[in-house]
C-alpha positions in Angstrom: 74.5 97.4 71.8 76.4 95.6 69.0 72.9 95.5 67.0 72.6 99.1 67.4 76.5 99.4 66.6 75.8 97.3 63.2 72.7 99.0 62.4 74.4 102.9 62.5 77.2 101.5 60.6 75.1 100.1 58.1 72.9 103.3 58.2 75.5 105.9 57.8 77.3 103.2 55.1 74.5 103.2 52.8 73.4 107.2 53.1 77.1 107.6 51.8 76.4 105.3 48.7 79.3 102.7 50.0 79.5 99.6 49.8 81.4 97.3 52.4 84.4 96.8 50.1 84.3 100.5 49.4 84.7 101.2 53.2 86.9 98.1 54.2 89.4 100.5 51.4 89.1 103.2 53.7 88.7 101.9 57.0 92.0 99.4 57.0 89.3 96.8 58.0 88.6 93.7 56.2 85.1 93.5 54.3 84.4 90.4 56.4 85.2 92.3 59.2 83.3 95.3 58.8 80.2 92.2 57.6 80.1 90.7 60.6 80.6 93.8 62.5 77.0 95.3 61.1 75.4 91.5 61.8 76.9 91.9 65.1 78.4 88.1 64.4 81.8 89.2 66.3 83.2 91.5 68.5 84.0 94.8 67.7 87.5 95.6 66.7 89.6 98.1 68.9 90.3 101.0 67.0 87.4 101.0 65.0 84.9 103.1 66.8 87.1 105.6 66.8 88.1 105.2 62.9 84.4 105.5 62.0 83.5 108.4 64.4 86.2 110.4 62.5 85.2 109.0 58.9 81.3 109.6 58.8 82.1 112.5 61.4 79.6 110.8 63.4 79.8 112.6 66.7 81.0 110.3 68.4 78.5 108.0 68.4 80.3 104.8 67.6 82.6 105.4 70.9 79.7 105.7 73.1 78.2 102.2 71.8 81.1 100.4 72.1 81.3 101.6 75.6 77.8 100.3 76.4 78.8 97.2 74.6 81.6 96.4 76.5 79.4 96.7 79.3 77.3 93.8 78.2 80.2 91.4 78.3 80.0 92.0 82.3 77.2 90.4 84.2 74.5 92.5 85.8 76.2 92.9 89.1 79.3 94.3 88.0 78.1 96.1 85.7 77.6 99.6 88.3 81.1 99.0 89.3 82.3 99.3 85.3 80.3 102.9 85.1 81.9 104.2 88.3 85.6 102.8 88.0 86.0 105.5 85.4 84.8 108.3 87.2 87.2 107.3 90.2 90.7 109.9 90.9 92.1 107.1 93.0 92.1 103.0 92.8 93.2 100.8 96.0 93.2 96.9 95.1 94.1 93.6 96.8 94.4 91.1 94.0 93.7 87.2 95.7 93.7 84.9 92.7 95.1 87.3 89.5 97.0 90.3 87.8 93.9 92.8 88.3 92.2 93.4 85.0 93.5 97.1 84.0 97.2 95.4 84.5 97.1 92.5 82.5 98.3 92.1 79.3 96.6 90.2 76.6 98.6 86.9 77.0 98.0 86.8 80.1 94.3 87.9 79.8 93.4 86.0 77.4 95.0 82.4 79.1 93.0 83.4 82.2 89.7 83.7 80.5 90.6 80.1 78.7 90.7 79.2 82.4 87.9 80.7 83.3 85.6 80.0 81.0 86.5 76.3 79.7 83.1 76.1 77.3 83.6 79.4 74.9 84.7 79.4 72.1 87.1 81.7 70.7 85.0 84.5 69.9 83.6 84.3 73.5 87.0 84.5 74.6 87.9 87.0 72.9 84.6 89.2 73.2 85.2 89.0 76.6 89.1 90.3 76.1 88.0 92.9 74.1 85.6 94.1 76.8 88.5 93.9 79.7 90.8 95.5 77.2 88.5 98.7 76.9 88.8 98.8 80.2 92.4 99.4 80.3 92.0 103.0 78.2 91.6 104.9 81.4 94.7 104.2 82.0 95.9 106.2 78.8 93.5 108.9 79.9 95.2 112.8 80.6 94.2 112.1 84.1 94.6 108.5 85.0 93.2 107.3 88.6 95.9 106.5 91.2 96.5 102.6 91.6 97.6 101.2 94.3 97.3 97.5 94.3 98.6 94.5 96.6 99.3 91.5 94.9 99.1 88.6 96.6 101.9 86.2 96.4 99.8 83.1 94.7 99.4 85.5 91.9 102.9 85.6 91.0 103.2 82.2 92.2 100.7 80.7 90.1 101.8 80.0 86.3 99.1 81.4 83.8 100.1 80.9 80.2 103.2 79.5 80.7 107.0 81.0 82.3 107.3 83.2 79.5 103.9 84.9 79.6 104.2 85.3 83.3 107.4 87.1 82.6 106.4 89.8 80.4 103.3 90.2 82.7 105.1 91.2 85.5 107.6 93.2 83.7 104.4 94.8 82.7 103.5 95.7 86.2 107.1 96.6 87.1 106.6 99.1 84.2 103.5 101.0 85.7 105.0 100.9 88.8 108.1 102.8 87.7 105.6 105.8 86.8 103.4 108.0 88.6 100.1 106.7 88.6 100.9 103.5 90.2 102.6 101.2 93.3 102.1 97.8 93.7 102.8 95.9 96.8 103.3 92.0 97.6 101.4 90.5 100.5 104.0 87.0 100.9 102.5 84.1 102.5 104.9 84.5 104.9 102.2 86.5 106.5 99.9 83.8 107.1 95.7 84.5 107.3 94.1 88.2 106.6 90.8 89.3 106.4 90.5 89.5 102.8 91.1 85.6 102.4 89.4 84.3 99.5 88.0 87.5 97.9 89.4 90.9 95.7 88.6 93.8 97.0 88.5 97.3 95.0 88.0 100.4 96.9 87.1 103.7 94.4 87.5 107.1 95.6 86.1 110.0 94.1 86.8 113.7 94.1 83.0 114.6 94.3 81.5 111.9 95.7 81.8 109.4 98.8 83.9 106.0 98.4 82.6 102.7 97.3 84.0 99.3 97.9 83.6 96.6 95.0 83.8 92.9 97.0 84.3 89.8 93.9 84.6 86.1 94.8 84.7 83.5 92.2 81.1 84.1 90.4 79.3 86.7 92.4 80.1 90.6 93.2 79.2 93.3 95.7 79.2 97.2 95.4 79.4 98.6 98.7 78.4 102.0 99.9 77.0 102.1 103.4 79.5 104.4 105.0 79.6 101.4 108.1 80.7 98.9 105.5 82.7 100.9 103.3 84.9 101.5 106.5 85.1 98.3 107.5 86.7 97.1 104.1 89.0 100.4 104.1 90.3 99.1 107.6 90.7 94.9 106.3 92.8 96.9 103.3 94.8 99.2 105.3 95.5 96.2 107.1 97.1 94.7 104.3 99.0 97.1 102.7 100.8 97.4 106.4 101.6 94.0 106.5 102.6 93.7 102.5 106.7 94.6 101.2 107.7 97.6 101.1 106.5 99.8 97.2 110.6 98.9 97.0 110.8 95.8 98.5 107.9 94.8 96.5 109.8 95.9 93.0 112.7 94.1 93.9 110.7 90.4 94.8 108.9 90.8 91.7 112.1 91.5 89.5 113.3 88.5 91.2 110.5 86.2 90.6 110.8 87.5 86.8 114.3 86.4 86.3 113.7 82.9 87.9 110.8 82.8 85.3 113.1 83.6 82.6 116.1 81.1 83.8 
């Protein structure tokens, strides 16, 4: 998909008569930049497929690759979880071992992929990024989905770029929380074992179509949907979101964790 993003941008460049320095002049892109972009030798900017949709009044074409592109930079079996997250009204979520992908900012993202990824380099890194980052639009849609997520307390626990990353990440999450498309909740260890242990769970819900269930351990995913399993994860979450703090209690551990963070 980033070939085929390079080769319309090239395309449409060169019917115009432009050159790259030409557009880089319009596009408040670099000329290596916009270069590498049509050799596909680098991820492409956010932003752009939106700037050149509007300046070649392409149709939108440019959006709709860099959609499919940032599909690539998942593997094959999460890839039919991307395509339905969007279409979901509502988002329930335990989080086991980190901030959940549509929450994290790019600190915090981008120290986690270091992480989990210790042989990329930093265009890997940060084709990957810009993949989980596109991601994170739907949240700036007209209609978000609901979120409700549990955190579990090793996420908070565990550092991940350092005291002062961690900080703004969960003021981050306090922020969503404060508005209407979101609650977050802490599971403490205090409760001791769940059925969830060792796994993320993310159930979607649909307004026009039956629930799946989205099961992800440390290399390997599962998209759930027959109704008997589907059920069975909905109970192992309900589960948890009983035995998690309070939506309030919740805000005020994580403001707390925050300030010792910041001391």
């Amino acid at each position: 998909m980033r070939d085929l993003f390079g080769f319309h941008l090239r395309r449409m460049r060169k019917e115009r008569g432009l050159s790259l320095a030409d557009l880089a002049a319009e596009r408040m892109h670099g000329k290596t930049v916009l270069a590498d972009v049509e050799t596909a030798h680098r991820p492409i900017p956010r932003g752009l497929p939106e700037e050149l949709d509007e300046f070649f009044d392409a149709g939108g074409i440019f959006g709709h690759l860099f959609k499919l592109s940032y599909l690539e930079a998942f593997p094959d079996w999460s890839r039919r979880f991307m395509e339905l997250e969007p279409l979901a009204s509502h988002v329930w979520k335990y989080a086991a071992g980190s901030f959940p992908g549509l929450w994290q900012i790019e600190e915090y993202g981008m120290a986690a992929l270091r992480l989990g990824l210790p042989r990329a380099d930093a265009d890997e890194i940060e084709r990957v990024w810009s993949a989980r980052a596109a991601r994170q639009s739907l949240l700036h849609r007209d209609d978000p989905p609901f979120m409700w997520v549990v955190l579990d307390e090793s996420v908070v626990r565990r550092q991940i770029g350092g005291p002062a990353v961690m900080a703004r990440q969960i003021a981050h999450v306090l922020d969503l929380a404060e508005g209407p498309h979101a609650v977050v909740q802490i599971l403490p260890f205090s409760v001791g074992g769940h059925g969830v242990m060792g796994s993320s769970i993310t159930l979607l819900d649909f307004l026009d179509a039956p629930r799946v269930v989205y099961a992800e351990g440390y290399v390997t995913g599962q998209l759930l949907e027959n109704p008997a399993e589907v059920q069975a994860a909905a109970l192992a979450y309900d589960l948890l979101q009983a035995a998690a703090l309070s939506p309030e209690e919740s805000k005020l551990w994580l403001r707390s964790a925050m300030e010792e963070l910041r001391a």
